[in-house]
C-alpha positions as MATLAB code, in Angstrom:
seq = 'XXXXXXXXXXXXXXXXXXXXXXXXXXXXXXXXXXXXXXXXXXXXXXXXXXXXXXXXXXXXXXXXXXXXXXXXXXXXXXXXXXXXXXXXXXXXXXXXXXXXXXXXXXXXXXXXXXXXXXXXXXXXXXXXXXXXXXXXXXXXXXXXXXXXXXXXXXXXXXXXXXXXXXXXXXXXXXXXXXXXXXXXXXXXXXXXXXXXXXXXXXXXXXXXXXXXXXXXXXXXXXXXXXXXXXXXXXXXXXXXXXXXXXXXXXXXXXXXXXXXXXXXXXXXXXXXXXXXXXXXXXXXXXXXXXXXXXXXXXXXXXXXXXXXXXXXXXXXXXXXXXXXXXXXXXXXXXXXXXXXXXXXXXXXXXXXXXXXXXXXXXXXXXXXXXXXXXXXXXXXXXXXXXXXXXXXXXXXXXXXXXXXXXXXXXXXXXXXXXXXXXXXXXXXXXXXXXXXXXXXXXXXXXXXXXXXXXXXXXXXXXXXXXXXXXXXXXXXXXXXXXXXXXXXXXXXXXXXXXXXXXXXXXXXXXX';
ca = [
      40.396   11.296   17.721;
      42.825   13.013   15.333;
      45.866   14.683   16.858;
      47.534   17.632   15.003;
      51.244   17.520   15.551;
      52.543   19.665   18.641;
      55.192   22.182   18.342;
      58.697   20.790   20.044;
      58.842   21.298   23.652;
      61.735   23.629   24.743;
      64.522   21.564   26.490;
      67.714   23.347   28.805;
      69.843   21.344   25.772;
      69.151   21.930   22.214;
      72.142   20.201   21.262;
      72.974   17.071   21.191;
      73.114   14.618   24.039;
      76.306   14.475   26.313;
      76.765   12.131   29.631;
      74.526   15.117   31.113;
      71.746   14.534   28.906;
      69.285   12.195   27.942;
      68.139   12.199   24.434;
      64.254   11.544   23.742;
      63.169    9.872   20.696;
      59.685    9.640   19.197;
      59.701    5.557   19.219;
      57.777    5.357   16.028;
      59.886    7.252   13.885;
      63.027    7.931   15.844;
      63.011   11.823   15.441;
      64.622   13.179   18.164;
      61.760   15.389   20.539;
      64.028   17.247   22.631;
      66.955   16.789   25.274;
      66.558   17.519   28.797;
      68.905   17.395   31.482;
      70.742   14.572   34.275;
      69.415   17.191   37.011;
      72.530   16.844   39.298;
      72.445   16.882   43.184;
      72.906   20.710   43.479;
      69.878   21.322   41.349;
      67.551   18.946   42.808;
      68.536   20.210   46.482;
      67.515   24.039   45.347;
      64.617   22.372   43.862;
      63.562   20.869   47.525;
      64.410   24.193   48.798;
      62.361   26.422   46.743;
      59.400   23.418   47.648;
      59.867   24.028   51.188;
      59.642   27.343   50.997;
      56.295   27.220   48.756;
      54.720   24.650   51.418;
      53.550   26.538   53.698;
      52.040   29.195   51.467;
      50.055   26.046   49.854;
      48.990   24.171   52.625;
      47.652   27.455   54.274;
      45.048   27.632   51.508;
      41.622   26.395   52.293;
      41.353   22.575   50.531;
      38.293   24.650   48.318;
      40.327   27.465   47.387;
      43.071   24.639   46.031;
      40.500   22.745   44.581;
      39.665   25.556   42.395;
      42.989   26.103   41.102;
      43.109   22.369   39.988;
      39.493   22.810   38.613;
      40.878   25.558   36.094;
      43.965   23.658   35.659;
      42.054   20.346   34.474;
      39.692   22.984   31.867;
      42.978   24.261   30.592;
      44.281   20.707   30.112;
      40.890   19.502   28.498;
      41.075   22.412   26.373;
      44.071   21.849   25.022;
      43.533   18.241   24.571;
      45.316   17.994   21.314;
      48.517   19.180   22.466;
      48.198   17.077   25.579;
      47.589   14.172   23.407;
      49.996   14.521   20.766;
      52.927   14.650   23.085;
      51.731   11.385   24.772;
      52.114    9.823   21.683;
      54.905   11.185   20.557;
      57.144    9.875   23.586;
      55.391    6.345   24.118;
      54.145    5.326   20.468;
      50.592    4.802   21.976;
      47.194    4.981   19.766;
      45.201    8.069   20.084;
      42.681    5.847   22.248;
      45.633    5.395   24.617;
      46.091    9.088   24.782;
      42.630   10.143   24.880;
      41.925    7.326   28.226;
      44.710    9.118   29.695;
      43.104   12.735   29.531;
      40.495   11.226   30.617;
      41.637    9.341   33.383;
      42.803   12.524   35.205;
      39.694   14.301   34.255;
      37.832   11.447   36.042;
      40.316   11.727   38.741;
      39.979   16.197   39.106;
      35.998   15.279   39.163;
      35.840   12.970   41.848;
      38.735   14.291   44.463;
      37.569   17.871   44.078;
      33.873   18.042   45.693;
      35.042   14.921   47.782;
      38.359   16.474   49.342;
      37.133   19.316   51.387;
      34.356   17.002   53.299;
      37.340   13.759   53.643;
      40.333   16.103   54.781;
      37.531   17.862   57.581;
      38.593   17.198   60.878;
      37.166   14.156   62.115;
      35.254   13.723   65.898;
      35.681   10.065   67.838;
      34.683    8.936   70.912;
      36.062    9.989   73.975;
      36.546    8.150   76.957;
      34.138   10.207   78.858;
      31.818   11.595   76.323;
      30.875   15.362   76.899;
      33.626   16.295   79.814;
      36.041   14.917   76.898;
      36.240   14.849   73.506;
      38.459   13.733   70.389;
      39.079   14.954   66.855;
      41.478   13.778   64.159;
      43.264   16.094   61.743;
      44.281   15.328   58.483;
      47.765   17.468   57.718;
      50.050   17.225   54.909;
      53.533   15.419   54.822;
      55.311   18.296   53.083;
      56.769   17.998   50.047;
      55.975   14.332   48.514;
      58.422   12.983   45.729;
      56.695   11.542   43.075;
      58.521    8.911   40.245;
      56.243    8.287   37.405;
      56.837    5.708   34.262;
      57.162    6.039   31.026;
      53.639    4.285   29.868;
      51.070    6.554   30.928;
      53.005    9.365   31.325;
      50.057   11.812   32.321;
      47.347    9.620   34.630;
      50.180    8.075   36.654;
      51.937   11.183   36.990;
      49.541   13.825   37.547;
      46.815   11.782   39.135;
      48.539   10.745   42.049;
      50.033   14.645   41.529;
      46.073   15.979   42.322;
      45.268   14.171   45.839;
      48.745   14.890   47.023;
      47.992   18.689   46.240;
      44.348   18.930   47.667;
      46.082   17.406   50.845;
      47.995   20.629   51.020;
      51.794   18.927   49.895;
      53.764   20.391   47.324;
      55.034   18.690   44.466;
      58.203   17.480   43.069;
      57.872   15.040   40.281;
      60.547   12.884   38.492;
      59.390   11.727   35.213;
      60.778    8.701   33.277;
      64.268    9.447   31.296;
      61.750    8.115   28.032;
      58.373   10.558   28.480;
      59.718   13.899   30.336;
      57.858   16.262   28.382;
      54.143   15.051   28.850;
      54.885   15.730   32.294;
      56.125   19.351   31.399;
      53.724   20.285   29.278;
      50.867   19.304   32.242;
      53.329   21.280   34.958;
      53.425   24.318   32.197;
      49.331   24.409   31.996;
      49.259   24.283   35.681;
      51.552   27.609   35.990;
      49.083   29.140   33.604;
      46.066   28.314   35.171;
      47.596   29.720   38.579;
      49.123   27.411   40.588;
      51.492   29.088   42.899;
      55.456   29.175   41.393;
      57.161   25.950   42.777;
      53.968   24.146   44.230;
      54.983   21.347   41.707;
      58.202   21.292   39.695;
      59.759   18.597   37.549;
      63.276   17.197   37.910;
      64.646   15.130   35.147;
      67.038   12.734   34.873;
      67.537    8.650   34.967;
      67.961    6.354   38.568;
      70.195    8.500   39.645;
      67.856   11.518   40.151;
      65.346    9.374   41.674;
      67.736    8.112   44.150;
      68.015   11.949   45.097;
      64.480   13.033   45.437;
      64.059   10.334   47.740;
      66.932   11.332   49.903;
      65.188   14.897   50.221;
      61.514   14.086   50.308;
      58.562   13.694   52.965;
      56.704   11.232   51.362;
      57.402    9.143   48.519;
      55.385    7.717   45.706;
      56.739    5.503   43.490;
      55.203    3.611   40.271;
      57.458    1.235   38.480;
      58.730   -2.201   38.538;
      59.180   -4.072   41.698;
      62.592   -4.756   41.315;
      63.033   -1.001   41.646;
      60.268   -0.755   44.416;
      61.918   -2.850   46.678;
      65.152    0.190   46.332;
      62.946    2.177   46.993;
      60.864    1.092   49.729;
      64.656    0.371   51.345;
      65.988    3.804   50.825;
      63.031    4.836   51.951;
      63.169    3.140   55.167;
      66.504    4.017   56.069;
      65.127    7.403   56.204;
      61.855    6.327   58.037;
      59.415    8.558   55.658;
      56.581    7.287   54.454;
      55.865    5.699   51.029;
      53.454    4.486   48.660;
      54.487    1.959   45.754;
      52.256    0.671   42.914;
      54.477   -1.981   41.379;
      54.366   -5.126   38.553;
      51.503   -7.535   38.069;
      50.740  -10.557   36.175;
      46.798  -10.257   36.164;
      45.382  -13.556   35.588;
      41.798  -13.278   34.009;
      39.437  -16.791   34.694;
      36.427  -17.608   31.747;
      34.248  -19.985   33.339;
      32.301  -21.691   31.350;
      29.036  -20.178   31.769;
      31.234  -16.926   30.574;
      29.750  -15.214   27.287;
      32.510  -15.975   25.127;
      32.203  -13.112   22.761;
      32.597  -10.580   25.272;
      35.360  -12.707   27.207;
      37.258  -13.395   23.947;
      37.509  -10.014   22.825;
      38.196   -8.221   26.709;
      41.020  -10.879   26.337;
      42.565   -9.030   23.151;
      41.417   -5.582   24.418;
      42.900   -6.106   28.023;
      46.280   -7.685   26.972;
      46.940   -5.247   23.878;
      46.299   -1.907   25.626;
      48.611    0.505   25.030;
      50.707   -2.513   23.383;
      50.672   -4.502   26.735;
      52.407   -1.830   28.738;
      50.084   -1.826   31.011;
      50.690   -3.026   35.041;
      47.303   -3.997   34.855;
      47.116   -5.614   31.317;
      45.573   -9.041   31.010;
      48.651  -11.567   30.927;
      47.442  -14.966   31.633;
      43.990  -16.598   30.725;
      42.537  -20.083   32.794;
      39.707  -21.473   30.643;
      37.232  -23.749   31.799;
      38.183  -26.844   29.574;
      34.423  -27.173   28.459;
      34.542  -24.255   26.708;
      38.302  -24.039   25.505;
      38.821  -24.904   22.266;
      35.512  -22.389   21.261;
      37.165  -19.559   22.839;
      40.709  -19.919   21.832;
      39.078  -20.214   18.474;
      37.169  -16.383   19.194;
      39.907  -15.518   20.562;
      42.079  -15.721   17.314;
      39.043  -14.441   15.385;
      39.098  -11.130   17.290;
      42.957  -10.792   17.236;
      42.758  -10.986   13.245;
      40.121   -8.423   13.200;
      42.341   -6.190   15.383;
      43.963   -2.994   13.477;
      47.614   -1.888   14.392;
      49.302    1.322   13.277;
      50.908    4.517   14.226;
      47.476    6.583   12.173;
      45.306    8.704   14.085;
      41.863    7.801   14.920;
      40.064    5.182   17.503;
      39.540    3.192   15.388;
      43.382    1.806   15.709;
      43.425   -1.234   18.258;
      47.222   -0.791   19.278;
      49.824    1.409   18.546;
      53.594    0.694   19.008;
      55.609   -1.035   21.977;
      57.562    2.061   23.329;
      60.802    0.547   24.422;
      63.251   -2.026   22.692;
      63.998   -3.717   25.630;
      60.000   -4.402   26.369;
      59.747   -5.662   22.514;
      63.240   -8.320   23.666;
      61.627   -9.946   26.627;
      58.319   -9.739   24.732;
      59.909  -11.765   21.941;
      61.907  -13.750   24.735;
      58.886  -14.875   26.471;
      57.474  -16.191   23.401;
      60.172  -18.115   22.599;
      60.522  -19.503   25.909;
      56.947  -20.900   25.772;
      57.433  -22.561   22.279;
      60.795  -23.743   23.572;
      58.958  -25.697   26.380;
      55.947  -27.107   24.378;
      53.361  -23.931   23.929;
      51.989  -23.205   20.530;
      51.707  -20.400   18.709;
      48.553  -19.845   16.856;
      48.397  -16.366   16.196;
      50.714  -13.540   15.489;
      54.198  -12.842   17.646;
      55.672  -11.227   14.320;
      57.527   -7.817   14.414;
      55.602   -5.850   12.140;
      58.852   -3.341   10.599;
      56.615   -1.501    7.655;
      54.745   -0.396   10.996;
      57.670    0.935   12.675;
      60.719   -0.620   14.681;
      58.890   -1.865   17.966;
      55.391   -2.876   16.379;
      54.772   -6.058   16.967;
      51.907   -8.709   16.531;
      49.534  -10.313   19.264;
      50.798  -13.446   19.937;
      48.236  -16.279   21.539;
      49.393  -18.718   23.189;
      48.151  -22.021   23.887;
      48.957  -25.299   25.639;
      51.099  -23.269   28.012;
      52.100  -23.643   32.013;
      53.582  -22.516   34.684;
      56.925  -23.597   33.874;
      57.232  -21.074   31.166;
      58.225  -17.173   31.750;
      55.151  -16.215   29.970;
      52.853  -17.580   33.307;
      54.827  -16.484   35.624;
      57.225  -13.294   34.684;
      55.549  -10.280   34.299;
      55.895   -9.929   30.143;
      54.678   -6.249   29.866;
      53.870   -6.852   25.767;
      50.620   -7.815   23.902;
      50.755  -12.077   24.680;
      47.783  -13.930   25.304;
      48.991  -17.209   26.964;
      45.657  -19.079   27.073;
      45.328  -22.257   29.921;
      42.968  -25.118   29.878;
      41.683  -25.664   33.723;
      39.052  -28.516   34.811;
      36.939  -26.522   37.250;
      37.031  -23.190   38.944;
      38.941  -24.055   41.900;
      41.827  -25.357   39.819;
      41.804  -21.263   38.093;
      41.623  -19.526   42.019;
      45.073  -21.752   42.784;
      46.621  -21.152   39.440;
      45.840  -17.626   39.305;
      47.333  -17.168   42.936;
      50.299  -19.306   42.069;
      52.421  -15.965   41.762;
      54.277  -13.462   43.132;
      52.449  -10.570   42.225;
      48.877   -9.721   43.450;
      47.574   -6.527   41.453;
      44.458   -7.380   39.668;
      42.439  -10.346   38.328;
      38.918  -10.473   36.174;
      36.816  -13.245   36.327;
      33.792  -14.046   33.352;
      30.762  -15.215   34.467;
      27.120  -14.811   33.768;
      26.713  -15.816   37.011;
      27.432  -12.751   38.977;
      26.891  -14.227   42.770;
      29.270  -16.671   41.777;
      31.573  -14.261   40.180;
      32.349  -12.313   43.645;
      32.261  -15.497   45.701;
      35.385  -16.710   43.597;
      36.376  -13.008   43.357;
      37.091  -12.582   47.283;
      39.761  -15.622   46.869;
      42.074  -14.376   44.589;
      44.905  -13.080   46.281;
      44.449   -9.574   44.730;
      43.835   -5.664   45.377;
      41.386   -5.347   43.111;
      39.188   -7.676   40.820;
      36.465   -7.127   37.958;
      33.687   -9.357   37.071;
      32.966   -8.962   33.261;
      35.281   -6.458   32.837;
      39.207   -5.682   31.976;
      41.099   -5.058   35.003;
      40.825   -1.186   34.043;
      37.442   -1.082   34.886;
      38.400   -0.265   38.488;
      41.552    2.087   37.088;
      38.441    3.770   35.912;
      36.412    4.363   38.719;
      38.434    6.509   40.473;
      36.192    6.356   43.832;
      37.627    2.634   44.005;
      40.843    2.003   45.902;
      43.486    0.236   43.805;
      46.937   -1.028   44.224;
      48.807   -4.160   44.884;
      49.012   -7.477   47.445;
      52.379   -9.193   47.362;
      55.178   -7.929   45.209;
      52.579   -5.933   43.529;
      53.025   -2.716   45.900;
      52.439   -1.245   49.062;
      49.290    1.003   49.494;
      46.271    2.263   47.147;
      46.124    5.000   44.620;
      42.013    6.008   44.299;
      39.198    6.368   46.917;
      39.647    8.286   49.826;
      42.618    6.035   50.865;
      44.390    7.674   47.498;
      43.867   11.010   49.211;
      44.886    9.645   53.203;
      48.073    8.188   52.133;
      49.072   11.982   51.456;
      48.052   12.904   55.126;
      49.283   12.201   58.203;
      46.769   11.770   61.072;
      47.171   13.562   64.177;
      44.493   13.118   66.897;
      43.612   16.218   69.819;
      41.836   15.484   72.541;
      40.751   17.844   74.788;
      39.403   17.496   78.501;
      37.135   20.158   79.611;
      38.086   19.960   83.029;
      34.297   19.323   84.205;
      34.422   17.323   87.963;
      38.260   17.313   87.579;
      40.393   17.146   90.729;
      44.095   17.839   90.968;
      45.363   14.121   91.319;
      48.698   12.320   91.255;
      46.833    9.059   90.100;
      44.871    8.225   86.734;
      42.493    6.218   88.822;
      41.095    8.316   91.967;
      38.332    7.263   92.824;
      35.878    9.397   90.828;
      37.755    8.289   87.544;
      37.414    4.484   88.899;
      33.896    4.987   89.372;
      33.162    6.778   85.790;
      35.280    4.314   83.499;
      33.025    1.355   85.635;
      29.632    3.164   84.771;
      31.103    3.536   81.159;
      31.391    0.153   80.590;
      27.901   -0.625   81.562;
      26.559    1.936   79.388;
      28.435    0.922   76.331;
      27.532   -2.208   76.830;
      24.050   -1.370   75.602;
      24.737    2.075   73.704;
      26.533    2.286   71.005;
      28.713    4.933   69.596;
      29.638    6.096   72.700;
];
């Protein structure tokens, strides 16, 4: 899908960059976007205020009547698709199919929370101890106003979708983009002030570690997606404050071909999964265990569909993979290659920068005859490498794939599809697709998803994504019927009805 270039966002700095400022540079062609602000500790603790004071206003709206705000908002943002788009490229380098999944990854996301939210966020009735003298609801309420610290690779989904539960729960926004991809962000948060949503219901702060450090110091509830070395900071700075958080972190997503797998559609998920969006992807394919039957015939696929893939900064889906969007993600890249080859891997496809391209394109590499000495099994890479394993039978793949630290996502490829979620239940994961990239259940936004281990704390998606915004606060009321002033919870008329209770629950249920 073409993209027609966007006019340059309007930054507090037109100048040039000073220890205030960040710079932020189109990593294709190094033209300089726009500047934005370090928002310093003043700022950000007006920011809170004005949040505070929009809160209540918000969360006094019906969950319908905010629901329809967001509706218009995601028609606005569909409608202006192109501009949407063109600025997610610009900032991360990404192929207009990267851009386009992202649109439609919130879409997806608007769709499903909207009718959903109003009948999940209802108050709730549960059993009483004494059913009809007694009984027991639970009511959903919002935190307040939830920080939210978004990266730099998909710059819109993982932004604004965890942005759109958080808001149907009645919170208010305030959302710190990366230093790398601030404007996507702004030009979202600018479509939602024209499509009606309330002045300060969701404002951005900019800035580097520093600012993030502050919104957590200020905020209700944080939600934080980024690496887990700077999850753990947060889930500690967090704690010292005793609010709540939710953390979606690294991964190393092993995918297992078993050798009943078809290899066509195995080999080429392989290429698909590990060079989406260039490999910056948390849940990118990034180590393959192959049934040694079958090995040598899909490494051999394998290669065949990375030499059909097509790389380039051009417009269009039909371009496989676009452009790393860091240098420092093209280094370890590059390092973990090296590493392997250092320590007995070979290299039998690709790995090359590609410089007519652009500065931080760079080849598939495949990988074979690798292990878990190497960084590349182990590490999380975050770059297009597809380190391929031979393994002698499927339980061999469960206990290499769970030999690791993180615990996001696995796939598994098997025609065999009892077998498939048999194997699928022992990997040490959050979430696992049979068949299927590891975005397949990105995708399906009704699906919880998150991390085990050092992969993150809690689940974006489903209605968990939308109770992790709430906090749960239970009233129960006793109707006074047959109640006696007492000074002890077990008079004798209580004694007797907690005894007959137990009988009758012993044979009715729900009660």
């Amino acid at each position: 899908m073409a993209s027609k270039p966007a006019k340059k966002p309007q930054s507090e700095d037109t100048g040039k960059s000073s220890p205030s400022t960040i710079d932020v540079k189109n990593p294709v062609t190094g033209e300089l976007i726009g500047v934005v602000p370090k928002t310093d500790q003043k700022t950000i603790a007006h920011v809170f205020e004005q949040a505070q004071d929009a809160f209540p206003r918000w969360a006094a709206l019906s969950v319908a009547q905010r629901g329809q705000m967001l509706r218009k908002w995601g028609d606005l943002m569909w409608a202006e698709q192109n501009r949407v788009m063109r600025m997610i490229r610009d900032e991360t380098g990404k192929n207009d199919t990267g851009a386009f999944l992202e649109l439609i990854g919130l879409d997806n996301t608007l769709n499903y929370y909207i009718p959903q939210a109003p009948k999940l966020l209802a108050p709730q009735r549960r059993p009483s101890l004494f059913p009809i003298i007694q009984r027991s609801r639970v009511f959903f309420k919002p935190h307040g106003v939830v920080g939210i610290i978004s990266p730099w690779n998909y710059p819109l989904f993982l932004a604004l979708g965890d942005a759109v539960p958080a808001l149907l729960a009645g919170n208010v926004i305030v959302l710190k983009p990366s230093e790398f991809t601030p404007f996507t962000a702004m030009v979202a948060v600018d479509l939602m002030m024209q499509a009606g949503i309330p002045q300060n219901v969701v404002q951005i702060v900019t800035g580097d570690g520093t600012t993030g450090k502050a919104l957590i110091d200020l905020a209700d509830y944080v939600c934080f997606t980024g690496s887990t070395a700077t999850g753990r900071k947060v889930a500690v700075q967090a704690a010292e404050r005793l609010i709540p958080y939710s953390l979606e972190l690294g991964g190393k997503d092993p995918m297992i071909v078993l050798e009943d797998a078809n290899l066509d559609i195995a080999s080429a998920s392989a290429i698909m999964n590990a060079c989406e969006n260039a490999g910056q992807m948390c849940i990118s394919t990034e180590r393959v265990y192959v049934a040694e039957k079958i090995y040598d015939e899909y490494v051999g696929r394998v290669v065949d569909y990375a030499k059909s893939l097509t790389m380039g900064a051009g417009d269009g889906l039909d371009v496989h993979m676009g452009s790393m969007t860091t240098e420092r993600e093209l280094l370890r890249t590059e390092a973990h290659i090296q590493d392997a080859l250092n320590k007995g891997a070979e290299l039998v496809f690709g790995g090359k920068r590609r410089p007519e391209l652009g500065p931080l394109f760079i080849e598939p590499a495949v990988l074979i005859h690798v292990d878990h000495s190497m960084m590349v099994m182990k590490d999380e890479t975050f770059g297009p490498i597809v380190p391929i394993m031979k393994v002698s039978n499927e339980q061999e793949a469960i206990r290499l794939a769970n030999d690791s630290e993180y615990g996001l996502s696995a796939s598994i490829y098997t025609r065999d599809l009892a077998r498939g979620e048999r194997l699928a239940v022992q990997l040490e994961t959050g979430s696992v697709t049979i068949n299927r990239g590891s975005a397949g259940v990105a995708a399906s936004i009704a699906l919880p998803w998150g991390g085990d281990k050092a992969s993150g704390v809690g689940r974006r998606g489903g209605p968990e994504g939308l109770y992790r915004f709430t906090k749960a606060q239970s009233v129960f009321t006793d109707t006074l019927i047959g109640t006696q002033a007492s000074l002890t919870l077990l008079d004798p008329l209580t004694l007797f009805g907690v005894k007959a209770m137990r009988v009758v629950r012993r044979f009715v249920s729900d009660i």
